[in-house]
N, C-alpha and C positions, 0 to 999 in steps of 0.2 A: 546413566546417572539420573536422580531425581531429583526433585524441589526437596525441602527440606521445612520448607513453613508454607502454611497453611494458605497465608493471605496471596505469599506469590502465585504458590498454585493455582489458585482462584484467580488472580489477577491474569496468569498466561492462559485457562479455559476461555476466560471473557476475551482477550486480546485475539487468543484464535476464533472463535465464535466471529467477531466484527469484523478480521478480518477476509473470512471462508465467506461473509457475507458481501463482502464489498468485490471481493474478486467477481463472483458470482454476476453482481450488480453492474458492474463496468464492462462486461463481457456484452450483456443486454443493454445498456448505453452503446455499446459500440456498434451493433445492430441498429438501432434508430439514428442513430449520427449518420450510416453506411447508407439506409433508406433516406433519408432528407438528402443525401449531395453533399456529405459532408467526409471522403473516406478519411481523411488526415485525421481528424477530430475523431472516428471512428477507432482507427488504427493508437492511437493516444490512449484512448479508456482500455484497448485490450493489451497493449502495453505494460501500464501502470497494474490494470487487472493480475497482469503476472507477477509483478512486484509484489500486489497481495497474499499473493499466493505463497511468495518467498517467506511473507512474515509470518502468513497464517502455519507454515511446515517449520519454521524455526522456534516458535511458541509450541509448538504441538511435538516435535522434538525435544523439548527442554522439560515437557513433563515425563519424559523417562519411561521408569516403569509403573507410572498411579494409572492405575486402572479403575474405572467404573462407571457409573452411570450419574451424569451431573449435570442441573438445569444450568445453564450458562447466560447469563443475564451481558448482552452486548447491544449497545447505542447503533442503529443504523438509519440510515434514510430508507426510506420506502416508496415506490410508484416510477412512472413511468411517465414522461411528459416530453417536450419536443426539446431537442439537443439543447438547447442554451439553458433552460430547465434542469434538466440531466447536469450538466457540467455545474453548475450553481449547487444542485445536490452532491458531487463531487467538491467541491470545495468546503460545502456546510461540513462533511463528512472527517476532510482532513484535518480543517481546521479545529475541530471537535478534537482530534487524537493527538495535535499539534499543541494545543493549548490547555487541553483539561488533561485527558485521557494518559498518553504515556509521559508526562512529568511525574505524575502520581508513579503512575506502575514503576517505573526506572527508579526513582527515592526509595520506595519499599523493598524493591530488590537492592539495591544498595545498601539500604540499611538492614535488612535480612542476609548479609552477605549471600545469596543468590546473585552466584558471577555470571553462569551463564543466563539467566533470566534477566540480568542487566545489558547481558551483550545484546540479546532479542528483541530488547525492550529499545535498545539505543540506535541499533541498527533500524527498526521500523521508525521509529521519532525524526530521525534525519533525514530516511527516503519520502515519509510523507510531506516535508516541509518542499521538495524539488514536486512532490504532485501538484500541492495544493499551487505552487507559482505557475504550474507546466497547463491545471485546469481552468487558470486564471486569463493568462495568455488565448486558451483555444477559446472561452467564453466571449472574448472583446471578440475576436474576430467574427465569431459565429452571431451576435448581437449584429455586426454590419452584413450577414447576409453570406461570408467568406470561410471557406475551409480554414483550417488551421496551418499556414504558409511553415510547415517542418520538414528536412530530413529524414534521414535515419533517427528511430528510435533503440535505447539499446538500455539494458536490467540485469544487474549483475544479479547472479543466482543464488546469490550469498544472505545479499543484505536489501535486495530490491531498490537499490541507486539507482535512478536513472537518467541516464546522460540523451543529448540529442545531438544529431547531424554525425558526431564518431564518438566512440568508446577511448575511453581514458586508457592510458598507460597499466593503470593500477586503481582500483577502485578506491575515492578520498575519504568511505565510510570504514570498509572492512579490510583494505587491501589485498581484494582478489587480483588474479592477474586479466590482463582485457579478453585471453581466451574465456571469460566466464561471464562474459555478456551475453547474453539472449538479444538478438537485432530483430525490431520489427520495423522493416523495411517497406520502399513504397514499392 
C-alpha cells in the first residue's frame, strides 16, 4: 500500500531522512561516550539509535510503492563534541520532533486520512518523548563526572519504545508482545 496525498508523502520522506540521520548520529555518540568512561551512556545512544531505526523502516515502509528520486529536507543536529555535548544534542534533537516535528506530521496524516502514516507518525512521537527523559537523565549524571547508573535497556521493534532495567509484558505504545524487544544489555 501507499500514501495517497502528497503532503504525507513528503512528510514520512522527511521523518525518514531525520530519522536514518539520528540513528546514524547516536551510533557515533555512543563511541565518544564508550572512549571518555562512559559505557552505560554509550550503550543508551545505541539503544535509542535502534529505536530510530524502528521509525526510520516504519516511515519508509508506509511509502509503499512511490518510487523516485527526492530531495528530503530533514532538521538534524550536527558535530561531534564531548558526551554531555552529544547527549544535549540528543535531547535538542527529540525535543525538536516532540514539540514541533511529529504534532504537525500526525494532524496531517489524520486529517488526510493516511492511517498508516498516523500509526508511524504516533508510534515515533511517544518513543521519542521516553528518549528525550532517558537523554536527560544520562546528561545530569555525565555533568557530575558519572556513567549513566542503568540496567538493561530494551526497544521494541515495532514502535521503538523503550523501557529500562526489564521489558514490559506488552508494549504501552503498539502492543507488541515482550518477545519483540531488542535488549541492549550490560
Amino acid at each position: 500500500m501507499s500514501v495517497n496525498n502528497a503532503m504525507t508523502a513528503d512528510f514520512l520522506r522527511s521523518a525518514y531522512g531525520g530519522e536514518s540521520m539520528a540513528h546514524m548520529r547516536y551510533l557515533i555518540w555512543g563511541e565518544v561516550a564508550d572512549k571518555e568512561g562512559f559505557p552505560n551512556t554509550g550503550r543508551l545512544f545505541r539503544a535509542i539509535g535502534y529505536a530510530e531505526y524502528a521509525h526510520a523502516d516504519n516511515h519508509f515502509r508506509e511509502l509503499g510503492d512511490q518510487k523516485g528520486d527526492y530531495t528530503v529536507p530533514a532538521g538534524a543536529v550536527f558535530g561531534v563534541g564531548k558526551t554531555v555535548e552529544n547527549l544535549q544534542g540528543g535531547i535538542d534533537g527529540e525535543l525538536h520532533e516532540i514539540e514541533q516535528m511529529y504534532p504537525v506530521y500526525l494532524e496531517t496524516a489524520r486529517f488526510q486520512k493516511e492511517k498508516g502514516a498516523e500509526r508511524a507518525f504516533h508510534y515515533a512521537l511517544e518513543a521519542e518523548k521516553i528518549h528525550a527523559k532517558l537523554f536527560k537523565e544520562a546528561q545530569e549524571a555525565a555533568k557530575q563526572g558519572k556513567d549513566y547508573d542503568i540496567g538493561g535497556i530494551y526497544v521494541c521493534e515495532i514502535c521503538g519504545h523503550t523501557a529500562t532495567n526489564e521489558r514490559p509484558d506488552r508494549c504501552p505504545i503498539c502492543g507488541a508482545k515482550e518477545e519483540l524487544y531488542k535488549a541492549f544489555k550490560k
